[in-house]
C-alpha positions as CSV (number, residue, x, y, z in Angstrom):
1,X,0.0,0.0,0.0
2,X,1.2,3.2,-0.7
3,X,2.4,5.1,2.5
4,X,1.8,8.5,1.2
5,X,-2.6,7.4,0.9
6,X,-2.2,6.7,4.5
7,X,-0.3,9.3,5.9
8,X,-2.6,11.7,7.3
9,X,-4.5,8.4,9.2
10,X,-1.3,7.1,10.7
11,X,-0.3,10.1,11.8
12,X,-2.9,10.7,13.6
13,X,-3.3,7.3,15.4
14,X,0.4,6.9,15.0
15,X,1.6,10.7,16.2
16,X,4.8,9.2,18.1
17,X,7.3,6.4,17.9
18,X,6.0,5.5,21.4
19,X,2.4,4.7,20.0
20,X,4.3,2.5,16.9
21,X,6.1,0.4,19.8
22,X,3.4,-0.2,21.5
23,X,0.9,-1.7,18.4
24,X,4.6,-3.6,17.6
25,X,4.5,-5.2,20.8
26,X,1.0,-6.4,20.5
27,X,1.9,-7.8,16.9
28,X,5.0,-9.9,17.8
29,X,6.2,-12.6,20.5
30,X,7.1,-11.9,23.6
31,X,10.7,-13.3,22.9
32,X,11.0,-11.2,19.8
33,X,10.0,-8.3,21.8
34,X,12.7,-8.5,24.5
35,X,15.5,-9.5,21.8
36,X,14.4,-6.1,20.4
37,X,14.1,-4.4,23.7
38,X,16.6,-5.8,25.9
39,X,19.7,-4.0,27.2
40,X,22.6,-5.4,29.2
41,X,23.0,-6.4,33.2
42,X,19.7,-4.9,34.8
43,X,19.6,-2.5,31.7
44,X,20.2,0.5,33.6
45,X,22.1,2.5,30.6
46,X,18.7,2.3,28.5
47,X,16.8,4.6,31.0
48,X,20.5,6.6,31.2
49,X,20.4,7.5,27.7
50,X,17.0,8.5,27.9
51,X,17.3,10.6,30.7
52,X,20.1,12.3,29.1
53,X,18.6,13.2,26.5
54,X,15.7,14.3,28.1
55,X,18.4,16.5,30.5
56,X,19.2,18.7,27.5
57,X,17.4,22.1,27.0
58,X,17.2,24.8,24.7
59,X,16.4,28.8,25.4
60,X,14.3,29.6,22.2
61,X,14.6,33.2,20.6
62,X,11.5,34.5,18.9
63,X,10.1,37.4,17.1
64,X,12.1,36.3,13.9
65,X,8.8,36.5,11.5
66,X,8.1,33.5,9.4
67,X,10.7,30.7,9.1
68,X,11.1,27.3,7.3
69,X,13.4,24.9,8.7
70,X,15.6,23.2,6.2
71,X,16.7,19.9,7.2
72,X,18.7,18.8,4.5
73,X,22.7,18.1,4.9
74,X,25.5,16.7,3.4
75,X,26.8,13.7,4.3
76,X,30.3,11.8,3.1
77,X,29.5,13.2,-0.3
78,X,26.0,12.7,-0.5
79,X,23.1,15.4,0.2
80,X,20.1,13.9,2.5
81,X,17.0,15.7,2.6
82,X,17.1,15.1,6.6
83,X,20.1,13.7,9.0
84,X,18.2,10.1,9.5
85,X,19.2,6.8,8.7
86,X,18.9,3.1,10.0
87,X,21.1,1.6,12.0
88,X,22.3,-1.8,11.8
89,X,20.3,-4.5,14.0
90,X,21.0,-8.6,14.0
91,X,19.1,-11.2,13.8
92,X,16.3,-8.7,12.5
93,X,14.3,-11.3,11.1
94,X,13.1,-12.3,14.4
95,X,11.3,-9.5,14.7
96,X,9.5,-9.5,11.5
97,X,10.2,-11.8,8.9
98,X,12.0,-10.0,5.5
99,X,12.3,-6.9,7.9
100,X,15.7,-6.2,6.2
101,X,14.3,-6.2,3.1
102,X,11.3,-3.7,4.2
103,X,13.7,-1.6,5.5
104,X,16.4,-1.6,2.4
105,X,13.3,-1.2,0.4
106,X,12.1,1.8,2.4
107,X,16.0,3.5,2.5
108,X,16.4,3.4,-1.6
109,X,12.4,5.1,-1.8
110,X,13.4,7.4,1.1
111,X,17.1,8.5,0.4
112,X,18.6,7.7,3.6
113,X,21.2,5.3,4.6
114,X,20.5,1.6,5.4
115,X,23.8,-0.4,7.3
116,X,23.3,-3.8,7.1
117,X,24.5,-6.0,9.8
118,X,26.5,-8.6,9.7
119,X,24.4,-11.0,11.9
120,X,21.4,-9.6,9.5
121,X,18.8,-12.4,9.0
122,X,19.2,-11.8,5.2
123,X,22.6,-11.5,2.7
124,X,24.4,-8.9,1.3
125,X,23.4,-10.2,-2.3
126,X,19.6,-10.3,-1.0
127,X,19.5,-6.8,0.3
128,X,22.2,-5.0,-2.1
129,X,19.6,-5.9,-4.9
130,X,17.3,-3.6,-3.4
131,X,18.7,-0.8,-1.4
132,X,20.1,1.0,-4.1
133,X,23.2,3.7,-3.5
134,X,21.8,3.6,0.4
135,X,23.8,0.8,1.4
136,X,26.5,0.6,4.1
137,X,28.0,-2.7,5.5
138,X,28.7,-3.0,9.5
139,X,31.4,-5.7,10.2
140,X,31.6,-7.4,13.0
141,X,35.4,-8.0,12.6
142,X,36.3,-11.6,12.1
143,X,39.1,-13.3,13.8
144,X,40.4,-14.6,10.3
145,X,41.3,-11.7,7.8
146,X,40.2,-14.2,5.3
147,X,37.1,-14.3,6.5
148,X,36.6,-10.5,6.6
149,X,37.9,-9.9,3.1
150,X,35.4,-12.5,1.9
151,X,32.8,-10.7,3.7
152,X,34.1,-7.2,2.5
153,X,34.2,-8.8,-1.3
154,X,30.4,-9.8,-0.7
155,X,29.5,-6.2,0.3
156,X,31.2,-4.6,-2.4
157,X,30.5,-6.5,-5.2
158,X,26.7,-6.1,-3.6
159,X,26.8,-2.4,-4.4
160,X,27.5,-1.4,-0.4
161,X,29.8,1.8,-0.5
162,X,30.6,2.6,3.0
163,X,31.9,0.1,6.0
164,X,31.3,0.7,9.1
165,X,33.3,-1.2,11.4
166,X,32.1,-2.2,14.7
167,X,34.6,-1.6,17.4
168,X,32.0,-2.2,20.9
169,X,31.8,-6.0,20.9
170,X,34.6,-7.7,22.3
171,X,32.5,-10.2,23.4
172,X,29.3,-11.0,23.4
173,X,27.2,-9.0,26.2
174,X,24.4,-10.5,29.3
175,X,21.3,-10.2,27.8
176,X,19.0,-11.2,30.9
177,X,15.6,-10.0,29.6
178,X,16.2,-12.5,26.8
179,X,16.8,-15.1,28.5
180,X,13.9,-14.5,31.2
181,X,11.7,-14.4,27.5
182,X,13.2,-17.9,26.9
183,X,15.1,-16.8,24.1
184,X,17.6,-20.1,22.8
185,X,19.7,-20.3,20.1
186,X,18.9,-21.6,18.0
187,X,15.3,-20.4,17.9
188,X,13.3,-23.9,19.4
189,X,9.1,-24.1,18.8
190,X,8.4,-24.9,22.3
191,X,5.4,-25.3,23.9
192,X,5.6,-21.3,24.8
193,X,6.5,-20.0,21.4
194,X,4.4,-21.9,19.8
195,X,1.3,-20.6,22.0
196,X,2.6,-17.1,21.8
197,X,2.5,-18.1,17.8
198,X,-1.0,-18.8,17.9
199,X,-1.6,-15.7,19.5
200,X,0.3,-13.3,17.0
201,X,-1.4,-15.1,13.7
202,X,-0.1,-12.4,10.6
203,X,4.1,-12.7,12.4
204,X,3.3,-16.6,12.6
205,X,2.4,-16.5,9.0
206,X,5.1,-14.9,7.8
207,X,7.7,-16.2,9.5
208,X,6.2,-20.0,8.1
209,X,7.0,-18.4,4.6
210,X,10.1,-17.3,5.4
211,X,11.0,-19.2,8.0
212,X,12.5,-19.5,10.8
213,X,15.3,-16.4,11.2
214,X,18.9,-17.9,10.2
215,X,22.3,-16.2,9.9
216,X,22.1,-16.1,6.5
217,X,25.7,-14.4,5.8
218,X,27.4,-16.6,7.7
219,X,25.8,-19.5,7.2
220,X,27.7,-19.5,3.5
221,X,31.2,-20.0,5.9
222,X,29.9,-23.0,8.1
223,X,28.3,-24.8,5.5
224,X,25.6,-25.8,7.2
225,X,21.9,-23.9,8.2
226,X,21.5,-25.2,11.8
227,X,21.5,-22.3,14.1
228,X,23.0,-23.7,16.6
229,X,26.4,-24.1,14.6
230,X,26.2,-20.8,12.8
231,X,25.5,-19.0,16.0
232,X,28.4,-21.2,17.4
233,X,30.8,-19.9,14.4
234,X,30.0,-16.6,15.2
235,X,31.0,-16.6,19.0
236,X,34.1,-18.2,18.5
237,X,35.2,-16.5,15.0
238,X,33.7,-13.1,15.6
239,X,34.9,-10.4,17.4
240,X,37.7,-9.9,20.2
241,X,40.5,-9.1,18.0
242,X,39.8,-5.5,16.8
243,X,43.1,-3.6,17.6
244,X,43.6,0.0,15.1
245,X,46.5,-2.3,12.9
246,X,43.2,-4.6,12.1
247,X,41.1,-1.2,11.5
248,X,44.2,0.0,9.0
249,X,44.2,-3.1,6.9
250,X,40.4,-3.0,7.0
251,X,40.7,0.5,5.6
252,X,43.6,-0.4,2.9
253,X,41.6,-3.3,1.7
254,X,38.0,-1.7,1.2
255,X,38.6,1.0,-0.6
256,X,35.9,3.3,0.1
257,X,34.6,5.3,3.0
258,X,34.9,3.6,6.8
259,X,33.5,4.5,9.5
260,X,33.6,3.0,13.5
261,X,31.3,2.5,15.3
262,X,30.8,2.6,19.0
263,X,33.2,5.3,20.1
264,X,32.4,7.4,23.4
265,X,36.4,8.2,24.5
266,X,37.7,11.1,22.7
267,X,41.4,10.0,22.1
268,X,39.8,6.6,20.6
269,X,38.3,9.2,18.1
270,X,41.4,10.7,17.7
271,X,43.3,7.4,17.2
272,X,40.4,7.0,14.6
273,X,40.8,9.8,12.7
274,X,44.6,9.4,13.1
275,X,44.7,6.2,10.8
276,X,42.3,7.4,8.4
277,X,39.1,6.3,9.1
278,X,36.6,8.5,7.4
279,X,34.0,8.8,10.2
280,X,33.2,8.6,13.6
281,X,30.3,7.1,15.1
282,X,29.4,7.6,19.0
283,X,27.4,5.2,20.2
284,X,26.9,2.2,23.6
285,X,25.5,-0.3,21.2
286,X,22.1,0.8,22.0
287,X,22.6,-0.1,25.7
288,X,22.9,-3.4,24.9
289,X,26.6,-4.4,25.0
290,X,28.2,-2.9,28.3
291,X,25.5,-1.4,31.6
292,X,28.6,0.9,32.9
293,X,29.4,2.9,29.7
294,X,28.2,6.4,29.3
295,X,24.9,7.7,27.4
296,X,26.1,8.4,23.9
297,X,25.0,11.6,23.9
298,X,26.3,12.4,26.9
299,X,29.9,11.3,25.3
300,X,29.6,13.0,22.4
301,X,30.3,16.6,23.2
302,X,33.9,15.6,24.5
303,X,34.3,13.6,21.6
304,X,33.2,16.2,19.2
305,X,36.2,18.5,20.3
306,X,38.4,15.3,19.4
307,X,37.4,15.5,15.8
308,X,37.5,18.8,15.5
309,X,35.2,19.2,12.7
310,X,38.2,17.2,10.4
311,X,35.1,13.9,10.0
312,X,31.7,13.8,10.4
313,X,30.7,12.3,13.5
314,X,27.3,10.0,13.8
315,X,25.1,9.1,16.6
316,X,22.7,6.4,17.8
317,X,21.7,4.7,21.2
318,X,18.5,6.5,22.5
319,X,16.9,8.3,20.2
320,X,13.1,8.5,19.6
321,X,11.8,11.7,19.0
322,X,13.1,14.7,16.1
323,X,13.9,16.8,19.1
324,X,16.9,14.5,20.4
325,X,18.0,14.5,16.8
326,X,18.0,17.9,17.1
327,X,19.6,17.8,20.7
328,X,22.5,15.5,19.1
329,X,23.2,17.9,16.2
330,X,23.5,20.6,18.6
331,X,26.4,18.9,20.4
332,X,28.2,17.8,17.7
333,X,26.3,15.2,15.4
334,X,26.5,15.7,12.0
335,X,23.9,12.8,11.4
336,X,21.9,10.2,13.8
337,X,21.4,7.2,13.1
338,X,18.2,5.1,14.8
339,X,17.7,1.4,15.0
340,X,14.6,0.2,18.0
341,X,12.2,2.7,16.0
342,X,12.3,1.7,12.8
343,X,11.5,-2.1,13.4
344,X,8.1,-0.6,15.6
345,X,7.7,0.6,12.9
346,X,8.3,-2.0,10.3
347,X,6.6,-4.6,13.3
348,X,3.3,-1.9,13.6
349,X,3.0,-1.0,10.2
350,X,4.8,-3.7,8.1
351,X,6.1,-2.1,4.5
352,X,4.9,1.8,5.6
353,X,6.8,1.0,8.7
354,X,9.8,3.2,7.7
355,X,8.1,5.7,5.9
356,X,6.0,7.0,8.7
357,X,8.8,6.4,11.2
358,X,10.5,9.1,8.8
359,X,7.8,11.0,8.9
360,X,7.6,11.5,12.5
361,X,10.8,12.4,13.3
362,X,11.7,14.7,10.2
363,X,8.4,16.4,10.6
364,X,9.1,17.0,15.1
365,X,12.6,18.1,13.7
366,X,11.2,20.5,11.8
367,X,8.6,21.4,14.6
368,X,11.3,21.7,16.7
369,X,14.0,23.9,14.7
370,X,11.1,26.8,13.8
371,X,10.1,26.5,17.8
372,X,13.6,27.5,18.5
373,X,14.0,29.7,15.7
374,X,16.4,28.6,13.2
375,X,16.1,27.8,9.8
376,X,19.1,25.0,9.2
377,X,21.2,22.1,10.8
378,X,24.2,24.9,10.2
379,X,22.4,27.6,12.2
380,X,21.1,24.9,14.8
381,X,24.9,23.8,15.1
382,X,26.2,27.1,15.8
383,X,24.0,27.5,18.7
384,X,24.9,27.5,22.6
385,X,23.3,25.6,24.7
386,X,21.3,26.6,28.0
């Protein structure tokens, strides 16, 4: 169906990412919903980045007659009509069969960035057919270089242009709520899912089609679909070996624009930025990989005086309304990057999912910038605080 019929009707029952969440919830087992949901430890850092954002205030200035906010920037050589664009989420599938699909679908229509996990549910091949110029590859770096060059070729030869190298997973990270949720890997129709199946009917039905969500990527290097060895080959081969040498011959061997990804200390952005990586991007993993690590926008003010203005600097890990887009760009974000919302809205909506998930926060970012009284991201950055 075509988003822009609809738009005036979701927006009204939909008018926040908050009311996609929870029709997503009611649509989708309880185990999908805490794999989505879940942080780390007792999950204390999700309500910190909330609260951190919600900590930051602006003093408006008025009497400036009519404005029009322009959102649009420029981004590693690319113009974007607004500073959005979809972070990289594993096993995604769980959530809602072919949701990487939806949501490469949705980022070649809407112009904005798509990064496709590594751990994504579908391949490279699957989504790069799809997602048009919008595609960017996030690499969990393999232990075997091998194995990440066969990965990188994949990428490329997909049509991905930009890597973004995941530097906050050492290991994997205490997901409690999952377990609680009787989350197993590999994904087991027990008594309880298969109840909470009959109680979601249109996810059940889809995910029969599809089936059930696999490791699709790296499946291809075990040989093998059962879960429980490809989720076996990526604890032992992924991850835990990333040192700044490994990010050089990541960069030498790409070709193209890199980014990292889960920096909050400033001289690790400098180290960054010192070995020529293209971009920085702040970020605790969404709250999900380590409890005692900082809000990311909390971090990113420091880090932004690292960087100097000499890369761009992304964000993600908290955000849900335009206004704490516009909060990030004020401290130093030249774009934000948002993951949890845009499966509500792809689990709430299904293929308008992203669209109206745009919607929303473009049009509160715009609300926003003329209730401040500016008229661009420029103007908005050159503001002080308070």
């Amino acid at each position: 169906m075509s988003y822009e019929k609809y738009k005036t009707k979701l927006s009204n029952q939909f008018p926040a990412i908050e009311d996609l969440a929870i029709k997503a919830k009611k649509r989708i087992p309880e185990v999908a919903w805490a794999y989505l949901e879940s942080g780390t430890g007792d999950e204390d850092l999700l309500k910190r980045n909330r609260a951190a954002f919600n900590a930051i205030e602006f003093t408006p200035r008025f009497c400036k007659g009519h404005i029009e906010a322009d959102t649009s920037i420029q981004l590693l050589g690319k113009k974007y009509a607004c500073p959005i664009g979809i972070s990289p989420i594993g096993l995604t599938g769980l959530i809602w069969p072919r949701a990487e699909l939806i949501l490469a679908e949705a980022a070649n229509r809407l112009q904005i960035p798509f990064c496709l996990s590594t751990v994504a549910t579908e391949t490279p091949e699957e989504v790069g057919s799809v997602v048009g110029n919008q595609g960017w590859f996030q690499l969990y770096p393999p232990k075997s270089l091998d194995l990440a060059f066969s990965i990188l070729d994949r990428a490329k030869k997909s049509g991905f242009h930009t890597l973004v190298i995941t530097a906050d997973v050492p290991m994997a990270s205490r997901r409690e709520r999952t377990k609680r949720a009787g989350m197993q890997m590999p994904p087991k129709m027990t008594p309880k899912l298969t109840w909470d199946g009959i109680k979601h009917p249109v996810w059940s039905l889809k995910t029969i089609q599809r089936g059930l969500p696999r490791l699709r990527t790296i499946e291809d290097y075990v040989g093998k679909t059962d879960f429980k060895f490809v989720s076996g080959f990526v604890g032992n081969r992924l991850g835990g070996t990333l040192d700044w040498d490994y990010c050089k011959t990541l960069k030498a061997y790409w070709k193209g624009t890199v980014i990292i990804k889960g920096i909050l200390h400033p001289e690790d952005a400098y180290q960054a930025i010192k070995i020529g990586l293209n971009g920085i991007w702040v970020s605790n993993h969404g709250g999900r990989q380590f409890n005692g690590a900082p809000a990311s926008i909390k971090a990113l003010p420091e880090v932004a005086k690292a960087v100097n203005k000499r890369v761009p600097i992304l964000l993600d890990s908290g955000v849900r309304t335009g206004l704490d887009v516009m909060r990030a760009l004020s401290l130093g974000a030249d774009f934000v990057m948002i993951g949890r919302p845009f499966l509500y809205g792809v689990a709430a909506l299904g293929k308008c999912g992203p669209d109206h998930v745009t919607h929303i926060l473009t049009d509160d970012l715009k609300n926003n910038m003329v209730q401040l009284g500016v008229e661009s991201i420029n103007e908005l950055k050159s503001l002080s605080l308070g």
